[in-house]
N, C-alpha and C positions, 0 to 999 in steps of 0.2 A: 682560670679557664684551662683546661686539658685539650691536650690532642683527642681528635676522635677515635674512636674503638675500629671504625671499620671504613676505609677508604676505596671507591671504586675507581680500577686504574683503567684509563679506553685505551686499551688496547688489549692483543689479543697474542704477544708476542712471548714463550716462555719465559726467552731469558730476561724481559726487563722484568716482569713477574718476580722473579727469584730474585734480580737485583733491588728490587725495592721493597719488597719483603725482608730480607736481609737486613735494609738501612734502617726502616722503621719497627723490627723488632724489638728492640731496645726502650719502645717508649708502648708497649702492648697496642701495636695499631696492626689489623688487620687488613690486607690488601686483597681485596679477590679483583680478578679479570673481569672484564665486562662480559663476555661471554657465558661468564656463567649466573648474570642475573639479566641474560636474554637480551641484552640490548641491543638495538637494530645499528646497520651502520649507517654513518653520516657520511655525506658530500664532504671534500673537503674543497670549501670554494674559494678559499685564501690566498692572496698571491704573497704574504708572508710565515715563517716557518712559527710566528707568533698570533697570527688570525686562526691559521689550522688547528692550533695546540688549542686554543679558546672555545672553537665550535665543539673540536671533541668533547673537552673539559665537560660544556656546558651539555652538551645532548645527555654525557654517562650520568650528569647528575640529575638531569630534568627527566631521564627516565628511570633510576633507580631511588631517587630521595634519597641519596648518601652524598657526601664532598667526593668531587673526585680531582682523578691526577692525569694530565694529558701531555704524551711527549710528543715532537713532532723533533726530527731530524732530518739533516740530509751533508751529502758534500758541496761545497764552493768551490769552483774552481776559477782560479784567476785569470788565464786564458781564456777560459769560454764566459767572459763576463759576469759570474756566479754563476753558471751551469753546471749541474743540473741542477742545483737549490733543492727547493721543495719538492719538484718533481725526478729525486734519484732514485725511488725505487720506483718510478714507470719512465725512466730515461730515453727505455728501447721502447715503449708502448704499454698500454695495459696487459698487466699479467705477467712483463717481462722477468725473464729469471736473472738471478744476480751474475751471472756469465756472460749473458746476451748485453748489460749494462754494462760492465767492465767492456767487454768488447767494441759497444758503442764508445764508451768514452777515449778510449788509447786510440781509435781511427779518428775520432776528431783530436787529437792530442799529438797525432804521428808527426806533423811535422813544427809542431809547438818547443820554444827553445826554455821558454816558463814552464814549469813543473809546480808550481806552486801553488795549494790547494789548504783545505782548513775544513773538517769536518764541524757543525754546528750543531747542539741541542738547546731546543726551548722544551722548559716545561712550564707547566700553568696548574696552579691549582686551586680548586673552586670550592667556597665551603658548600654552595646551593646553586643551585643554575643562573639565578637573577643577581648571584653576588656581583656588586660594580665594582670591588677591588680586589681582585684575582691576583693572587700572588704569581709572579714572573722572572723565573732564572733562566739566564743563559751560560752554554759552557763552548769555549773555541779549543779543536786538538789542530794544531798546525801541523803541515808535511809536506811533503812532494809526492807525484802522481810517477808509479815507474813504469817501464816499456813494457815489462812483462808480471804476470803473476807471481806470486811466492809466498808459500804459506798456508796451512789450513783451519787455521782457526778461525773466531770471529764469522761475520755476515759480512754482505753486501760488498764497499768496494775495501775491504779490508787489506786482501789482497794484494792490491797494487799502490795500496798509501803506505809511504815510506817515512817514519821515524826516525827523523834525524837523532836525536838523545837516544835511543835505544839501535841506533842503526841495522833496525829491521823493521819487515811490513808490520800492521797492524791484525797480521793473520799471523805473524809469527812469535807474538806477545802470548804470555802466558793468560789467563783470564784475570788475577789478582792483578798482576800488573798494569794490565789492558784498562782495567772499571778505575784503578786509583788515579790514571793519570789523562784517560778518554774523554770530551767531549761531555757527555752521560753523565760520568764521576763528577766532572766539577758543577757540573749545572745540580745535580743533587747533593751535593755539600752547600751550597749554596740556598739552596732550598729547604733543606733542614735548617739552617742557620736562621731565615726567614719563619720557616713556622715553630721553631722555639722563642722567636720577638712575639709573635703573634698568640703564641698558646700557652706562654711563662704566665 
């Protein structure tokens, strides 16, 4: 059995796009967005970052007829009892921009003496919508949460997650360096590793 020719990934974000494009070149497997074979968006009604990745998985594949790949992320943070989890990119509310959530999280963090946080990615990959054994990787980037911003690269709370081994934020990482050692990177090393058992 081969890898399939054409994987639908739910989401709608460039850059994973390009990064998983990238990792799956190598074995002729095509990645397109779900956006561009129309697929509607889903609830995501999970209260873990591995229920989300599932629902997705499952809708992109129940409505294109292709396997597809669902990422779901977010940060931990130890002080606020895993907050924001699954809900970091609406922290501040639906629609919040990635400033508005930074902002939110260092006001509940101001007088916090833990800094200690760990971005998380699940991804889930489905051959068909009904498959019951979905493949499941996870990736942990450890760090600290700092006072202030630094940095422009990357998304989200990049900015203020602070890399201790590289002793800069995750906004101040180059992009190779960023995907080979992020959260993303390991959850999809791991996940290639799994569908080469699966498709050898």
């Amino acid at each position: 059995m081969s890898f399939p020719e054409k994987i639908v990934l739910a989401s709608g974000n460039s850059g994973k796009v390009k990064e998983f494009s990238k990792l799956f070149a190598e074995y002729q497997v095509k990645v397109v967005p779900q956006q561009e074979l129309g697929v509607s968006d889903v609830a995501e009604t999970g209260t873990t970052f591995v229920e989300n990745a599932i629902i997705k998985a499952r809708h992109a594949a129940r409505e294109t007829g292709l396997p597809a790949i669902a990422d779901d992320s977010g940060l931990v943070v130890n002080a606020l009892g895993g907050a924001p989890g699954i809900y970091s990119a609406r922290f501040a509310g639906e629609g919040a921009s990635d400033t508005q959530n930074i902002e939110l999280l260092l006001s509940r963090l101001h007088s916090e003496a833990d800094r200690r946080a760990h971005f998380m990615c699940t991804l889930v990959f489905m051959r068909h919508a009904d498959d019951p054994v979905p493949l499941i990787s996870q990736g942990h980037w450890h760090g600290l949460i700092r006072q202030q911003v630094s940095g422009h690269g990357g998304f989200g709370y990049d900015p203020v997650f602070y890399v201790p081994s590289h002793e800069c934020t995750a906004a101040e990482l180059d992009s190779q360096t960023k995907n080979s050692i992020s959260h993303r990177g390991q959850a999809m090393t791991v996940l290639i590793q799994q569908m080469r058992q699966t498709f050898a």
